[in-house]
N, C-alpha and C positions, 0 to 999 in steps of 0.2 A: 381652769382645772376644777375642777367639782371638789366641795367641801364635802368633807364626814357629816354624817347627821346625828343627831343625839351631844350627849356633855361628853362621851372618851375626847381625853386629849388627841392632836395631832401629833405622830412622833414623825417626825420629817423626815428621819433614817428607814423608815419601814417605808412610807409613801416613796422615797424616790426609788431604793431596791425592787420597789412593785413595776415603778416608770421605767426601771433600766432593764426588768426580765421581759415584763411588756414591750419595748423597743425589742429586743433579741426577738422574743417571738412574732413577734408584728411583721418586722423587717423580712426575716426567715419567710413566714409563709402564708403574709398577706392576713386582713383581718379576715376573709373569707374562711382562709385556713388554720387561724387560730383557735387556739382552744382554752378556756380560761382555767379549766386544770392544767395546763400544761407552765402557762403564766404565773400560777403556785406556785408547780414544781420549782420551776425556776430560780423564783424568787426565795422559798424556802419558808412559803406561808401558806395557810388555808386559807381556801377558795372564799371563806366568808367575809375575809381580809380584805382582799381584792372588791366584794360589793361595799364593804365599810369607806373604803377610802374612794371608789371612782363609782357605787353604785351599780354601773352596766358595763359590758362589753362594748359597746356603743358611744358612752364615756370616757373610756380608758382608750378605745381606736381613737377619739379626737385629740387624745390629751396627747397620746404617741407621735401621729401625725405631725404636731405641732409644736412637736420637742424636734423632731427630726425637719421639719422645714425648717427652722429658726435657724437651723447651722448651716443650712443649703442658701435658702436667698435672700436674708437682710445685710447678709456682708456684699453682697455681689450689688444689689439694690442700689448702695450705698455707693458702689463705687462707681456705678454706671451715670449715678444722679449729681458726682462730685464734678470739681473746676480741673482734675487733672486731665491733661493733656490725652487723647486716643491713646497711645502707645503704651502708656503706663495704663490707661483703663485695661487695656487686652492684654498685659502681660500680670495684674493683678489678679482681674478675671481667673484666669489659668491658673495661676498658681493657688486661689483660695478654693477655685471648684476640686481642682486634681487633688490638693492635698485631704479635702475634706470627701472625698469620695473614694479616695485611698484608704482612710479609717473607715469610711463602711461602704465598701464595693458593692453591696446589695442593695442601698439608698434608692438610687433611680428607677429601678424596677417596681420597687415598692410603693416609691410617689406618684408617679406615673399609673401604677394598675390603682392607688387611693382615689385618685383625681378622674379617672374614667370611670370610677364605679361612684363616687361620690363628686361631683360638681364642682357643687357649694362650697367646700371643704375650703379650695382657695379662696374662695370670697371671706370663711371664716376664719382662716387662718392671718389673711392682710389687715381684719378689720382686729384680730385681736393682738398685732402687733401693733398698728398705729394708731388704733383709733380710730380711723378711717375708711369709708367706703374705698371699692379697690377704684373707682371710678375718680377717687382724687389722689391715689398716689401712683399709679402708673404714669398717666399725663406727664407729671412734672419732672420725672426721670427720662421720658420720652423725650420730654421738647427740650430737656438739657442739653440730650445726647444729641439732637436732631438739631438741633444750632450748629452745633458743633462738629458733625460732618459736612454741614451746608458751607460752610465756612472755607473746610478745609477744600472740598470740591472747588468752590470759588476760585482758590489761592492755586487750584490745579496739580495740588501735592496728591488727593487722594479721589480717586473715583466716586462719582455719584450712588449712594445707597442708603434707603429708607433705613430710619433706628430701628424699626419692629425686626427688618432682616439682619442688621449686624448683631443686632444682641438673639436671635434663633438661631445663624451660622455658629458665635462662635459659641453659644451654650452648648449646643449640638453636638459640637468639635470633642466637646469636655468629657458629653454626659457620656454618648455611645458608645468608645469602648467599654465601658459598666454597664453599662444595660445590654450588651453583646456580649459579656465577655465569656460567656460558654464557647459560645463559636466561635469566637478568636482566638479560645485558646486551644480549642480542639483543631483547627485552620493552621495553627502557625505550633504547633506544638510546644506550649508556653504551660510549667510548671506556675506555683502562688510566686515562688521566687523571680520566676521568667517574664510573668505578666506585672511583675512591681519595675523589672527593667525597664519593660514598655513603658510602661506609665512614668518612668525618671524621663525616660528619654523625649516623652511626649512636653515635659514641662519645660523641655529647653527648644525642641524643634516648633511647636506648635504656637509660638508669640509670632517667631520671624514667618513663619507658615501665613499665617493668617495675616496677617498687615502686607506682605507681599501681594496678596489676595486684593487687595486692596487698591494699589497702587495705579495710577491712572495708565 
């Protein structure tokens, strides 16, 4: 996150009010679509506020981005890379993506248009949660995961399938109805009410769904 420049103290209540109207508009209407008076508004500060604490619009899109992955894929990361068993990884999965995409149903759409219009962005965003190039911590979540299907294949509990494709099926499974959801709800005629149904119903159908899927 970019430092203030000059002696003004940092008042941490006004920077994250900036981070959380910035997130709302970000999310809303993509940084293309942003507008940094509108991110004032928001916030209930003048525009000069907003260059004091992030500088640029350019500054303030990385810092958004990277407030809003954080809560998308270092839990998911984490569980794909753990000793727990397939079953419990796919039914964690589901439940950390659905619930956290349920508090911002416009998430997906948002990172997904960041990430085709900006690259890099995940390469900067892995390296500034770990440390690390994204070239050392993908592998070792891979080849966790990728034991660990070979295994069960072996043992002839569960179908042969590369970790790149289990873990893009069931993200997938998660992300889509949110990044579709206009059209699903115009499709199946689903009110905010109707389409949180769907999405309850998805977190109990959608474990046994997917490991079925599976099954040799």
């Amino acid at each position: 996150m970019a430092k203030p420049r000059g002696k003004r103290p940092v008042d941490r209540n006004t920077e994250e009010r900036i981070l959380d109207a910035a997130s709302t508009v970000f999310v809303r209407r993509g940084t293309a679509g942003a507008r940094m008076q509108e991110i004032a508004d928001e916030a209930g500060v003048n525009k000069a506020l907003l260059h004091y604490y992030f500088r640029s619009k350019s500054r303030l899109a990385e810092a958004v981005f990277q407030r809003v992955a954080m809560r998308l894929f270092p839990p998911v990361m984490a569980v794909l890379g753990s000793d727990a068993e397939i079953e419990d990884k796919v039914e964690r999965v589901i439940a950390i993506e659905l619930e956290e995409l349920s508090r911002v149903p416009t998430a997906p759409g948002y990172v997904l248009s960041e990430l085709s219009q900006h690259p890099d962005r995940a390469r900067q965003f892995i390296k500034a949660m770990t440390g690390l190039a994204v070239e050392g911590v993908a592998p070792a979540m891979r080849d966790k995961l990728d034991r660990q299907l070979k295994a069960r294949a072996r043992a002839g509990t569960m179908r042969p399938i590369p970790a790149e494709q289990f873990v893009v099926n069931l993200l997938s499974l998660c992300v889509f109805p949110f990044a579709a959801r206009p059209m699903l709800s115009a499709a199946f005629g689903l009110d905010e009410r109707g389409f949180q149904r769907f999405i309850d119903q998805r977190k109990t159908e959608l474990p046994a769904f997917f490991l079925n899927a599976l099954r040799p």
